[in-house]
DOKE-717217 format. One line per 4 residues: number of its first residue (from 1); their letters; for each residue x, y, z of C-alpha. Coordinates in nm, 2 decimals. Example, Ala and Ser with C-alpha at 12.3 -4.5 7.8 and 13.67 -1.06 7.14 Angstrom:
2
1	as	1.23:-0.45:0.78; 1.37:-0.11:0.71
END
This chain:
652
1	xxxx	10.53:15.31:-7.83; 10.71:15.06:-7.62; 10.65:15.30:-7.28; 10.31:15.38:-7.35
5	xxxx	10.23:14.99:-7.38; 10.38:14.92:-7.08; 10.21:15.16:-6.90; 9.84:15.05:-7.03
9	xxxx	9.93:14.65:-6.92; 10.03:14.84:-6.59; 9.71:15.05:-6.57; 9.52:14.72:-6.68
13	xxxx	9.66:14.54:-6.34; 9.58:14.81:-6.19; 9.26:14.76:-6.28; 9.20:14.38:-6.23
17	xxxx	9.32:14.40:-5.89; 9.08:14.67:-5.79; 8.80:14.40:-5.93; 8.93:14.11:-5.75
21	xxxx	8.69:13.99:-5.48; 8.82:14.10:-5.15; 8.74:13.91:-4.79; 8.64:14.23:-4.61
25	xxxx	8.42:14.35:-4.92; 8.27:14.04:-5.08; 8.37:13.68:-4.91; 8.31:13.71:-4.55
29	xxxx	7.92:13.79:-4.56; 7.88:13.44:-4.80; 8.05:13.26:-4.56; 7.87:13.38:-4.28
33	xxxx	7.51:13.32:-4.42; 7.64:13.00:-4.61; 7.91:12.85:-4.42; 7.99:12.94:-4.04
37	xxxx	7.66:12.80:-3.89; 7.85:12.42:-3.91; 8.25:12.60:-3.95; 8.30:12.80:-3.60
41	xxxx	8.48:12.71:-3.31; 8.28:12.44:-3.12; 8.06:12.34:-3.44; 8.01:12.08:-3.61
45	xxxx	8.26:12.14:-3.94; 8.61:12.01:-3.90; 8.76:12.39:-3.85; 8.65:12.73:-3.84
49	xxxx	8.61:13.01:-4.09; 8.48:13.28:-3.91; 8.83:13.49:-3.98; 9.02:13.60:-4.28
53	xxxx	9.31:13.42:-4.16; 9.08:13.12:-4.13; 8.93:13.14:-4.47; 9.29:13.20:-4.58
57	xxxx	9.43:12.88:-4.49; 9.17:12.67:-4.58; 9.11:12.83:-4.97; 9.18:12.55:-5.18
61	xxxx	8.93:12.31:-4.94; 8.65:12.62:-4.99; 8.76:12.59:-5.37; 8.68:12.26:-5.44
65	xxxx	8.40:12.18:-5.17; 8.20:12.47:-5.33; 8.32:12.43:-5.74; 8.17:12.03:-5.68
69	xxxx	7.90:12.14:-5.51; 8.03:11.93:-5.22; 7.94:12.25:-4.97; 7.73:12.35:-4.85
73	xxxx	7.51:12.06:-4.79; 7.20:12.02:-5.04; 7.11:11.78:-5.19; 6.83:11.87:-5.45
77	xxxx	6.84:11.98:-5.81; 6.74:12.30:-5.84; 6.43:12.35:-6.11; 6.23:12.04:-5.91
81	xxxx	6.07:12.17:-5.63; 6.11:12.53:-5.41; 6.20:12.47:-5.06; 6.26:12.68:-4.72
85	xxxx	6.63:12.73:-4.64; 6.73:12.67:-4.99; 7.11:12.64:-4.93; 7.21:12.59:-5.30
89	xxxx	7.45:12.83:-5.39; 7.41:13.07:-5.69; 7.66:12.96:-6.00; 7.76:13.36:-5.95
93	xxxx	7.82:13.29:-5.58; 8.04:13.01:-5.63; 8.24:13.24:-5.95; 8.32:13.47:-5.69
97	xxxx	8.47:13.24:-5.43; 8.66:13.12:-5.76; 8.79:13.40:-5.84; 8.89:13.51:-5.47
101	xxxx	9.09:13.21:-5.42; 9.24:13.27:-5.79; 9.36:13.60:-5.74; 9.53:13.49:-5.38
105	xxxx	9.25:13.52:-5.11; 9.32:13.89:-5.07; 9.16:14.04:-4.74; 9.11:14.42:-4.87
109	xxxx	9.04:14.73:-4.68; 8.73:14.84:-4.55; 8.42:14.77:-4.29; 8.37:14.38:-4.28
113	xxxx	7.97:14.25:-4.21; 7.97:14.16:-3.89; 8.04:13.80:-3.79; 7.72:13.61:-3.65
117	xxxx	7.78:13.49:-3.28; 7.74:13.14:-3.17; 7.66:13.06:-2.84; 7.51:12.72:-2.61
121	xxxx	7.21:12.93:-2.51; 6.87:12.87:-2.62; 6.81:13.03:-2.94; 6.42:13.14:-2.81
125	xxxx	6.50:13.17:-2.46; 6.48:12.93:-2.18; 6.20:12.62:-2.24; 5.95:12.61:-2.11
129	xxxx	6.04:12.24:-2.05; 6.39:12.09:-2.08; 6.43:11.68:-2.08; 6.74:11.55:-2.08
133	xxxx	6.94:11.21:-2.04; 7.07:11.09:-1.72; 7.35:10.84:-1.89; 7.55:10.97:-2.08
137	xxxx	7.58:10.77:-2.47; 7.92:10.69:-2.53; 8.12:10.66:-2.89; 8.44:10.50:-2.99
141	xxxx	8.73:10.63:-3.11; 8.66:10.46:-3.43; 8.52:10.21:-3.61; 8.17:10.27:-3.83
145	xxxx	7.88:10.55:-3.76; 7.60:10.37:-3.55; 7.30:10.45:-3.43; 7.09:10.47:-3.09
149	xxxx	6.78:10.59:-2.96; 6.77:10.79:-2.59; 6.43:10.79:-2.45; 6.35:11.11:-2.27
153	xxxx	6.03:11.05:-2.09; 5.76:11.34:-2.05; 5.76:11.44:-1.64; 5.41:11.66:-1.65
157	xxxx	5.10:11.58:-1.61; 4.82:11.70:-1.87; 4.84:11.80:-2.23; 5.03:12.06:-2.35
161	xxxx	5.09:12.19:-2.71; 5.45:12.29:-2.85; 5.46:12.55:-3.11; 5.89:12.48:-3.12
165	xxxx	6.11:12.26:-2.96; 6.51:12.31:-3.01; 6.72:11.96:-3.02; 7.06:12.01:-2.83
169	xxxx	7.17:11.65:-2.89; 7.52:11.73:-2.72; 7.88:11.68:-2.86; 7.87:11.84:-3.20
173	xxxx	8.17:11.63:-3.30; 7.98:11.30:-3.30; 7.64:11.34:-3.37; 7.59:11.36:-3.71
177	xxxx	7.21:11.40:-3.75; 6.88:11.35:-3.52; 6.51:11.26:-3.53; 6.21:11.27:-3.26
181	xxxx	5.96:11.02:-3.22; 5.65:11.11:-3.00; 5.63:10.73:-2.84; 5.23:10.81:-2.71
185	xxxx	5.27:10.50:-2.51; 5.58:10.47:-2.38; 5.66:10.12:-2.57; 5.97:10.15:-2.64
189	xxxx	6.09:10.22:-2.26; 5.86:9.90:-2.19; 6.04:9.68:-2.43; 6.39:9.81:-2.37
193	xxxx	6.44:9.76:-1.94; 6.77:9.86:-2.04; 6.64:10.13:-2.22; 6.83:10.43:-2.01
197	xxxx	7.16:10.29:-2.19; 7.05:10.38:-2.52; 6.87:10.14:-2.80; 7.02:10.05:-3.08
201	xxxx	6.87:10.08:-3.46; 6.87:10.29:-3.72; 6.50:10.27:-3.79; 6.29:10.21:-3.50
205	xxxx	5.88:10.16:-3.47; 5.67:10.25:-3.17; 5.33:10.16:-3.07; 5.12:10.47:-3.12
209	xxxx	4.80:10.31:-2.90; 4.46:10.18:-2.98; 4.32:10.56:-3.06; 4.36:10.71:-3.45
213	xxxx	4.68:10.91:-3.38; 4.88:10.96:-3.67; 5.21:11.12:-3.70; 5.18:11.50:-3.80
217	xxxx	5.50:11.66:-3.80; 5.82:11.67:-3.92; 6.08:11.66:-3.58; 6.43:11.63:-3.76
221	xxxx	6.76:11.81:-3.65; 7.09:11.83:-3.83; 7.41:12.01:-3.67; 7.34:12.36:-3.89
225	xxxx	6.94:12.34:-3.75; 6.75:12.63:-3.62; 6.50:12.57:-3.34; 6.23:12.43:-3.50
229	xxxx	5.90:12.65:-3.47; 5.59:12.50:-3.62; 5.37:12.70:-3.84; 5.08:12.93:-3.71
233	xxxx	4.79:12.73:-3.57; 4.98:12.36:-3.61; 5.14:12.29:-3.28; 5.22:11.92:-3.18
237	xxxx	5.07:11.80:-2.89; 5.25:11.62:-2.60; 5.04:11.43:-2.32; 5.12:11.29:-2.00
241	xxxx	5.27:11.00:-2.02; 5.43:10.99:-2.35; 5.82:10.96:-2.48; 6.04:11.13:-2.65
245	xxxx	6.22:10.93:-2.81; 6.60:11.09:-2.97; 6.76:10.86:-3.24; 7.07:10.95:-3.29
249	xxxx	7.33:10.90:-3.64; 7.64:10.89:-3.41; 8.03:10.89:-3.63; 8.35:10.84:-3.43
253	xxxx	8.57:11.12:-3.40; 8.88:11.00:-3.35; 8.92:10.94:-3.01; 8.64:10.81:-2.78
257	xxxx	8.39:11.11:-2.68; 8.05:11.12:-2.49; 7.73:11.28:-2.58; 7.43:11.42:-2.38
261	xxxx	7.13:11.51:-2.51; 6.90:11.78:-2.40; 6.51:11.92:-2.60; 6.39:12.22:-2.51
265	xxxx	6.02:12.26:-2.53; 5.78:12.58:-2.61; 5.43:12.56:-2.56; 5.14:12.76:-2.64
269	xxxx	4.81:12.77:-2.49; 4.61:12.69:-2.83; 4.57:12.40:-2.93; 4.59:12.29:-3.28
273	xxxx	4.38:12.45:-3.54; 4.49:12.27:-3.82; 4.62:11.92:-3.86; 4.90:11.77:-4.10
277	xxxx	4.91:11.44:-4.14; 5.24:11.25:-4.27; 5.22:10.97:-4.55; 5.49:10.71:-4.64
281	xxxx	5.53:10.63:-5.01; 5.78:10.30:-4.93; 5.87:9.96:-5.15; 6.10:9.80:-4.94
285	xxxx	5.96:9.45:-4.99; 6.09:9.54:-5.34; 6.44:9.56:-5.18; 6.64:9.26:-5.32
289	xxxx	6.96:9.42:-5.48; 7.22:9.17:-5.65; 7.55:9.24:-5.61; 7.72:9.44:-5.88
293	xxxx	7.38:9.62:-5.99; 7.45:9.97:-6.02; 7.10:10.10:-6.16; 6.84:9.87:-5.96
297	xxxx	6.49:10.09:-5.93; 6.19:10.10:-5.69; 5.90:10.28:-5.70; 5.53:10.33:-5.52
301	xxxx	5.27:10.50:-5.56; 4.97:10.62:-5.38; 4.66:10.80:-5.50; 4.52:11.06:-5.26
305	xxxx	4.14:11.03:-5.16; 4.07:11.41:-5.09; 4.22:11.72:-5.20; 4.56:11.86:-4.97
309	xxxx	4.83:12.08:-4.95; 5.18:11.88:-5.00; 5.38:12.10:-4.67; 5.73:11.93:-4.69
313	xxxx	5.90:11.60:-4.79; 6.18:11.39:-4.61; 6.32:11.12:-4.87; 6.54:10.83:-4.67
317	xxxx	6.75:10.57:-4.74; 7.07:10.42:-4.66; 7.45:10.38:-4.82; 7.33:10.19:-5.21
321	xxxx	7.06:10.46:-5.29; 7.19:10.71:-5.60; 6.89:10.89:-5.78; 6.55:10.98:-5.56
325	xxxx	6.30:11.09:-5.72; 5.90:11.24:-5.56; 5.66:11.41:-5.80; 5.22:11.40:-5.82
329	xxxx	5.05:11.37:-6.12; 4.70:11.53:-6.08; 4.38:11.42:-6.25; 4.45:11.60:-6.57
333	xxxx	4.77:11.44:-6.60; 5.02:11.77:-6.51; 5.31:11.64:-6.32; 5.41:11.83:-6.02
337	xxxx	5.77:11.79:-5.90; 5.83:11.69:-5.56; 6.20:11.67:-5.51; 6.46:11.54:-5.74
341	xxxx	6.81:11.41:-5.55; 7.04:11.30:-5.80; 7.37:11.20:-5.61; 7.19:11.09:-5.27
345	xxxx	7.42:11.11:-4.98; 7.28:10.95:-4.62; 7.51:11.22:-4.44; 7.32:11.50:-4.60
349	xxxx	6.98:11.38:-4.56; 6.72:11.64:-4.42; 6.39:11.74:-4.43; 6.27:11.97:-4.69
353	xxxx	5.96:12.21:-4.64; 5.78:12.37:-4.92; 5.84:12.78:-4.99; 5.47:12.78:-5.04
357	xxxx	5.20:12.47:-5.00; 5.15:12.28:-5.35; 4.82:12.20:-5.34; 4.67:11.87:-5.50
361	xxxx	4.30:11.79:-5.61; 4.13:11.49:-5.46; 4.25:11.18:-5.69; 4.61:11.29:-5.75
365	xxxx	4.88:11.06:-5.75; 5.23:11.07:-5.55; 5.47:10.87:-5.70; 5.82:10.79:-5.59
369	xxxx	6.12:10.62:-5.80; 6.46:10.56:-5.62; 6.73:10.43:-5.79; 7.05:10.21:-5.57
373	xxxx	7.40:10.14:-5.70; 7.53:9.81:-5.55; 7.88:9.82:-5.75; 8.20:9.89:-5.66
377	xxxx	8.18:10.20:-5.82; 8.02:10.31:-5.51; 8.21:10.51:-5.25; 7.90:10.47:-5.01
381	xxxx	7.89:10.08:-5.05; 7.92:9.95:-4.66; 8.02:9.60:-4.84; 8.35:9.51:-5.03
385	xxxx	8.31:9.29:-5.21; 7.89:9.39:-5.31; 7.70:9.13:-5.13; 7.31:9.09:-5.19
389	xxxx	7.13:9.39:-4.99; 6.77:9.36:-4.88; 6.54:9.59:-4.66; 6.59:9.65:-4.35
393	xxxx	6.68:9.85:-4.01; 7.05:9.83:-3.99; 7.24:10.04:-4.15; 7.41:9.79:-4.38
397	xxxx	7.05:9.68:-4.51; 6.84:9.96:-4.74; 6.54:10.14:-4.73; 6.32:10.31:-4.98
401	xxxx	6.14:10.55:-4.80; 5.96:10.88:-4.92; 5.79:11.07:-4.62; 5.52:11.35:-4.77
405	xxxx	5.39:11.62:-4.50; 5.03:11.67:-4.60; 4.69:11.97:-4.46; 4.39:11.81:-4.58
409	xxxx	4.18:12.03:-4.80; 3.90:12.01:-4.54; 4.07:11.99:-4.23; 3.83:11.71:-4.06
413	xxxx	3.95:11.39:-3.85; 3.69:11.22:-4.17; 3.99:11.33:-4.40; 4.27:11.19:-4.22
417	xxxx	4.15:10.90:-4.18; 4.05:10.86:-4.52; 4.41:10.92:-4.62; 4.55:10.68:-4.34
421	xxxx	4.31:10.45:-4.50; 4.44:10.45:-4.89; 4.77:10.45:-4.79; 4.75:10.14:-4.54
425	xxxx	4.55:9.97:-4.83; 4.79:10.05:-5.10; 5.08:9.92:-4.86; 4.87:9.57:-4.83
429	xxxx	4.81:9.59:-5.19; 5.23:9.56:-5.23; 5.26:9.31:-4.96; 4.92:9.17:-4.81
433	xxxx	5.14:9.04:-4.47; 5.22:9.34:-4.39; 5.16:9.32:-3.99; 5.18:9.67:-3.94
437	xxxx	4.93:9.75:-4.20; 4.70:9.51:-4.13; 4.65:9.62:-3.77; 4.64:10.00:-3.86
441	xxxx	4.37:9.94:-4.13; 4.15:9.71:-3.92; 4.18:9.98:-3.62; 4.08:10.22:-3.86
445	xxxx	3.77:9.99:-3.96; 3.67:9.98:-3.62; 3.72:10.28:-3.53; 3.48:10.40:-3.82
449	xxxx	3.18:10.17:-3.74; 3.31:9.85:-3.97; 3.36:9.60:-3.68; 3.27:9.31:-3.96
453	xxxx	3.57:9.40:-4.15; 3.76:9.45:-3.82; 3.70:9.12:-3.77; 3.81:8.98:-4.08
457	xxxx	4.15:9.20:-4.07; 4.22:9.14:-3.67; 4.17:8.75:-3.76; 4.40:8.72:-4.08
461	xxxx	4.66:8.94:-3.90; 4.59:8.66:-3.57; 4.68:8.40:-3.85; 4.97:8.55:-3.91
465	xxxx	5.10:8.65:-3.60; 4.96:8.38:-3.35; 5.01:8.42:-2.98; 5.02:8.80:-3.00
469	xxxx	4.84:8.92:-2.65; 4.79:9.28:-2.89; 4.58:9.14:-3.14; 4.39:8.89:-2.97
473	xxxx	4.27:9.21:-2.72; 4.22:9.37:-3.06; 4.02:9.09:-3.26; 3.80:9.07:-2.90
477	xxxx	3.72:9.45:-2.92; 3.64:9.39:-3.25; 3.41:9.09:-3.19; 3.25:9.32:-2.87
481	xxxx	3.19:9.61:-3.09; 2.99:9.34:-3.41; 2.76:9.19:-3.07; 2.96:8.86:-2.99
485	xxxx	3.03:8.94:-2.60; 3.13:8.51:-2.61; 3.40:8.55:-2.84; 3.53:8.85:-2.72
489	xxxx	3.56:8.70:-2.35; 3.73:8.38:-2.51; 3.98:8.68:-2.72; 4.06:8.80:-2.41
493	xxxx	4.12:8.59:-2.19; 4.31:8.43:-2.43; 4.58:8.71:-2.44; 4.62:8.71:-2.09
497	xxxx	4.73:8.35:-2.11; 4.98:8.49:-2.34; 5.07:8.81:-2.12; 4.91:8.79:-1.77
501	xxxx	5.09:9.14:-1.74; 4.90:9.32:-2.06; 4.74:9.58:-1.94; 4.51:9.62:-2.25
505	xxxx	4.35:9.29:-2.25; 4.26:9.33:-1.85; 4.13:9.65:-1.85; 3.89:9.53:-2.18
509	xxxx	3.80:9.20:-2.01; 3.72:9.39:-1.71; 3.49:9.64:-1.86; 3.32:9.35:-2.04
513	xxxx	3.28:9.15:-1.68; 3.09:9.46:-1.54; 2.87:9.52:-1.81; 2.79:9.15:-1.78
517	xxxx	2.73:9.20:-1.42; 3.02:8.94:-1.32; 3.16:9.22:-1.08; 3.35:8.96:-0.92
521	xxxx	3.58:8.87:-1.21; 3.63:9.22:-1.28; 3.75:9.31:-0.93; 4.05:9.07:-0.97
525	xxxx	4.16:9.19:-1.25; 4.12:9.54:-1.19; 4.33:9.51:-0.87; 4.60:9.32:-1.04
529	xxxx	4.62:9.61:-1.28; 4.64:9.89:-1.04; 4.92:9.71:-0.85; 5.11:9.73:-1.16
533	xxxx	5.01:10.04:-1.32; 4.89:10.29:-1.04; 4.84:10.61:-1.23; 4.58:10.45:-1.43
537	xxxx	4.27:10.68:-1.39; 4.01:10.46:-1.60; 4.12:10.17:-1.40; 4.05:10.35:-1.08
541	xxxx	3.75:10.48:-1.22; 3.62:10.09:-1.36; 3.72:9.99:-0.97; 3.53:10.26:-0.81
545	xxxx	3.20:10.16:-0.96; 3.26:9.82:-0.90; 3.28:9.86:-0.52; 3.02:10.14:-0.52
549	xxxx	2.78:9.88:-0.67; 2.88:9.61:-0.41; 2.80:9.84:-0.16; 3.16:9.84:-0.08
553	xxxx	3.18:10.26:-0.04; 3.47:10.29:0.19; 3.66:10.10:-0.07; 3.50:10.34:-0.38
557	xxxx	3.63:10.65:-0.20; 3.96:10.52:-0.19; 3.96:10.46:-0.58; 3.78:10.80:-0.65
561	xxxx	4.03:10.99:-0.46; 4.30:10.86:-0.66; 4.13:10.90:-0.97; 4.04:11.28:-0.88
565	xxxx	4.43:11.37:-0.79; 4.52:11.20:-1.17; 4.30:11.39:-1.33; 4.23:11.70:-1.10
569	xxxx	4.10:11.94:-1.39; 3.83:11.70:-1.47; 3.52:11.69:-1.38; 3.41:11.34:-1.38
573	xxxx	3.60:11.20:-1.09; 3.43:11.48:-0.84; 3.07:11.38:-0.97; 3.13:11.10:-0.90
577	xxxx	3.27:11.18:-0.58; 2.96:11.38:-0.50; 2.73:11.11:-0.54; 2.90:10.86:-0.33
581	xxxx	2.94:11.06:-0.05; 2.57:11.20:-0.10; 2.48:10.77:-0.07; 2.69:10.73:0.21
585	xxxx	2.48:11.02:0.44; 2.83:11.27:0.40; 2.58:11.59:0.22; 2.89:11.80:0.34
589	xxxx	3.15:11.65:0.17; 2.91:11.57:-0.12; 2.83:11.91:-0.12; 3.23:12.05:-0.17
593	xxxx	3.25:11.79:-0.45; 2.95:11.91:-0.63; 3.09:12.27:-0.61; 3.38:12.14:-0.75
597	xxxx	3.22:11.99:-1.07; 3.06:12.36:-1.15; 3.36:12.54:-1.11; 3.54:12.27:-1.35
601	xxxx	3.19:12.25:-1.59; 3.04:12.60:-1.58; 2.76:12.53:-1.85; 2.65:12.20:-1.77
605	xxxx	2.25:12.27:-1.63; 2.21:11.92:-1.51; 2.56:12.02:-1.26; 2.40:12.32:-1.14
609	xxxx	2.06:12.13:-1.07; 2.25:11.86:-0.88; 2.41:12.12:-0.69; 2.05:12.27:-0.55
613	xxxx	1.95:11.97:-0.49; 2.21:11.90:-0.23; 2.15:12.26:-0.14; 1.80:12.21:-0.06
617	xxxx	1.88:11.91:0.15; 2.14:12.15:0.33; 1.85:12.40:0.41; 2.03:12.61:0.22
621	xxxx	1.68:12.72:0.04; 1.86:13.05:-0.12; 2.16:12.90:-0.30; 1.90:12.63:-0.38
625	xxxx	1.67:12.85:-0.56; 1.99:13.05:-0.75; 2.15:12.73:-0.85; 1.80:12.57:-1.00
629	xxxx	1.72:12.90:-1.18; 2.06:12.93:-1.34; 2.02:12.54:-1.47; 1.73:12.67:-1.63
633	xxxx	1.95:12.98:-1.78; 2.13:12.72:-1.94; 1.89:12.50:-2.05; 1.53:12.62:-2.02
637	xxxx	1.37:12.28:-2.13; 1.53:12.07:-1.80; 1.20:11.98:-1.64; 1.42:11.85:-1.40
641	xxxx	1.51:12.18:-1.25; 1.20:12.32:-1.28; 1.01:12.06:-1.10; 1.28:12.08:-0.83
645	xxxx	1.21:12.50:-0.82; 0.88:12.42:-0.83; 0.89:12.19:-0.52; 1.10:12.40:-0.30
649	xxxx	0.94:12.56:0.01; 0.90:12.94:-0.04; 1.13:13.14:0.13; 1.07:13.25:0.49
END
């Protein structure tokens, strides 16, 4: 009895060792879909695991990174809210990376999935545009993680759409995460001279322009990212003259490194069909945390005017924040789960996008709660002792912002703007001197035919913010656009008192001069602009028919030419060009322009017809006769052409 027992516990080792998770068999291909993209040689983990002797040494780290759910990185609670990328590992998963390391971390026998490779290339292939900084950003050996912002200006000319764009933001060892801005205007690099050195701030704001542009897109990078390719018919769109703008969460490595940045850009000859539109859900003026408060809430809400489809969500704040909570409550009161984070961490923060679109009915609700932990029970506390924390942009301040990725229902530029407009309001609702808001929302009133309440906005937002050279030009377009051409004047030239150098409030006060038929205060100013600002091609234009008016043709041509080699596609600047030089007796030059416009504006009849009738004058009587008839292809009711056909000499 006592042999046969003995050989049954031997026969049952036997038999648990056979079942014990192997590397080759069971281990390896987890870590390689789960683990390697940070932990390989050159990443951004602190070692590698792309080897069984790798994974062998570092078992116990694997153990209790995965069995705390410390690794890999992800944040959300699973059950609120299906995302792309999910990188929450199975309770199964984790059992068997248990019971490897239990059982000794045995490598075992047989084929092995093959390890993924990691290389500097391009993941698509080489851009089609690479920017890239010249300086180089520099980071201590120690001390705390900070953060900058490297402005990587756009060198083409035109638009162009990107349907993907890969963030190389350099040394994997120090940069800890990334975001894009699209800076339309280039304000940052005007407020920063020093701007090639970097500019510092966790949370930065740019000046998006007087024109309805709202961000659309999601542009976020963390050291495990993919290239980031947009979905089917959303590309972003990038125009001449605008910034990229690269902030970076930089972390000390231990000894003092350098990082470079680099963006490779795709682009894609169609331009966007449809067209996201991000919303903030935000409290911070709620932000007043006592010290020692380890459950302090905020929350917001905003109630959607028209029906979307929620994309993707990026919830942010700093070191105190604990719980975060998004949801949407729809009309009949069914909540719909967002996201749910409850241990936030700022150095896992990411964007999360939707497996599938949750669409929302016109006159649901988003709602956010966030809850911060200001003790000393908390290891992310920046402050020891707690001091009080309020909102803002350094990292030692908080935020409590919720960023939702929304495709209106009815994919109209009516939509968006209704949806920029409830959630400006409901941000002036929480706290009515809000600057930001208050300038968005009037802009939005003006641009949608309410110059009154423009007005009233532009002018309690001048209240608050007196001697601003912005929103004085703003309150006088306003005041231009509701009939008072007096006030408007006074608005303007009262922000160039303020800033004799803003470009804005010369360029409006100038338009205003001609129209008024005071070319002679708009000559001055238009000059002055020009001097400063040469690629501006409405300010060329302005000039142009200024001089052509005075007569002054020599000095038109001058402005016209420059205006046609900024904006060589376009038509406008070789009409114009054409009738100039038709005034000035030139009909051959006229005539080259005028063939210029068709070939840039093939169904425009009253082109062609301009065309014969410089024809005609040419004695060209043929090409006369072709070009009038095929004005009248295009638009059989231009009596204009047919008078013209009508008087032309027959043919000989």
């Amino acid at each position: 009895m006592r042999f046969v027992g003995s050989l049954m516990l031997w026969l049952a080792g036997v038999a648990g060792a056979q079942s014990a998770p192997t590397w080759r068999h069971d281990v390896a291909p987890v870590l390689y879909q789960s683990c390697t993209g940070c932990h390989h040689t050159g990443g951004s983990g602190p070692f590698a695991l792309m080897t069984y002797a790798e994974a062998k040494r570092f078992a116990s780290v694997i153990d209790t990174a995965v069995t705390t759910r410390y690794m890999p990185p992800w944040l959300p609670e699973e059950g609120h809210g299906r995302f792309q990328g999910d990188r929450h590992l199975p309770a199964e998963t984790v059992a068997l990376l248990h019971r490897w390391i239990a059982a000794g971390a045995i490598e075992g026998a047989g084929p092995v999935a093959k390890a993924p490779v990691y290389t500097s290339a391009w993941q698509l292939g080489e851009p089609d545009l690479i920017v890239e900084t010249q300086t180089a950003v520099s980071v201590p050996a120690s001390g705390s993680d900070f953060f900058t912002n490297v402005i990587l200006p756009n060198p083409l000319a035109g638009t162009h759409w990107v349907r993907a764009m890969e963030i190389k933001p350099g040394n994997p060892q120090v940069v800890h995460h990334a975001n894009v801005l699209i800076d339309r205007t280039a304000s940052l690099r005007r407020t920063h001279p020093e701007w090639r050195r970097g500019v510092p701030g966790m949370d930065i704001e740019v000046d998006s322009g007087d024109d309805f542009d709202p961000d659309s897109h999601f542009l976020f990078w963390k050291p495990d990212s993919t290239a980031l390719v947009e979905a089917p018919g959303m590309p972003w769109r990038l125009d001449a003259g605008n910034d990229l703008v690269l902030n970076l969460h930089l972390k000390p490595s231990g000894k003092a490194e350098t990082t470079r940045a680099r963006i490779g850009l795709y682009f894609t000859k169609t331009p966007a069909e449809l067209h996201p539109m991000l919303l903030q859900l935000e409290h911070d003026a709620a932000l007043n945390i006592p010290a020692g408060d380890a459950s302090f809430p905020v929350e917001d809400a905003l109630t959607l005017p028209v029906a979307v489809s929620v994309l993707g969500v990026y919830p942010h704040a700093h070191y105190l924040a604990r719980r975060m909570e998004g949801w949407a409550v729809t009309p009949d009161g069914a909540r719909r789960d967002l996201i749910l984070i409850p241990e936030w961490d700022i150095d896992r923060q990411s964007v999360y996008r939707l497996a599938e679109p949750m669409k929302l009915p016109g006159g649901s609700v988003l709602h956010m709660r966030y809850v911060y932990d200001n003790s000393t029970g908390n290891i992310h506390n920046p402050h020891s002792p707690p001091v009080v924390v309020r909102a803002g942009n350094r990292s030692e301040d908080e935020m409590a912002h919720l960023w939702v990725q929304v495709l209106p229902e009815v994919d109209t530029l009516a939509s968006r703007q209704a949806l920029e407009g409830a959630w400006m309001s409901s941000v002036l609702r929480k706290n009515p001197g809000d600057a930001i808001a208050l300038y968005n929302l009037a802009a939005l009133k003006l641009s949608t035919g309410a110059a009154a309440r423009a007005v009233e906005l532009y002018t309690q937002l001048d209240g608050l913010t007196p001697g601003s050279a912005r929103v004085l030009t703003a309150l006088g377009s306003a005041l231009q656009a509701r009939g008072d051409d007096t006030g408007a004047k006074v608005r303007y030239e009262a922000a160039l008192k303020v800033d004799g150098g803003y470009t804005d409030a010369a360029f409006d006060l100038a338009t205003l001069d001609v129209r008024l038929g005071d070319a002679a205060g708009a000559k001055p100013l238009l000059v002055g602009m020009l001097a400063r600002h040469p690629e501006d091609a409405e300010a060329h234009h302005l000039l142009a028919l200024v001089y052509a008016g005075g007569e002054e043709f020599e000095e038109a041509l001058v402005q016209l030419r420059a205006w046609e080699a900024l904006a060589a596609k376009d038509p406008e600047p070789h009409r114009a060009l054409a009738q100039v030089l038709s005034q000035m007796g030139r009909g051959a030059e006229a005539l080259r322009e005028q063939q210029q416009v068709v070939a840039l504006a093939l169904r425009d009849a009253n082109d062609w017809n301009d065309l014969g009738v410089m024809e005609a004058r040419a004695g060209d009587k043929v090409a006369a006769r072709r070009d009038f008839l095929r004005a009248l292809e295009i638009n059989p009711g231009l009596t204009e052409a047919r008078g013209n056909l009508g008087h032309l000499k027959p043919l000989d």
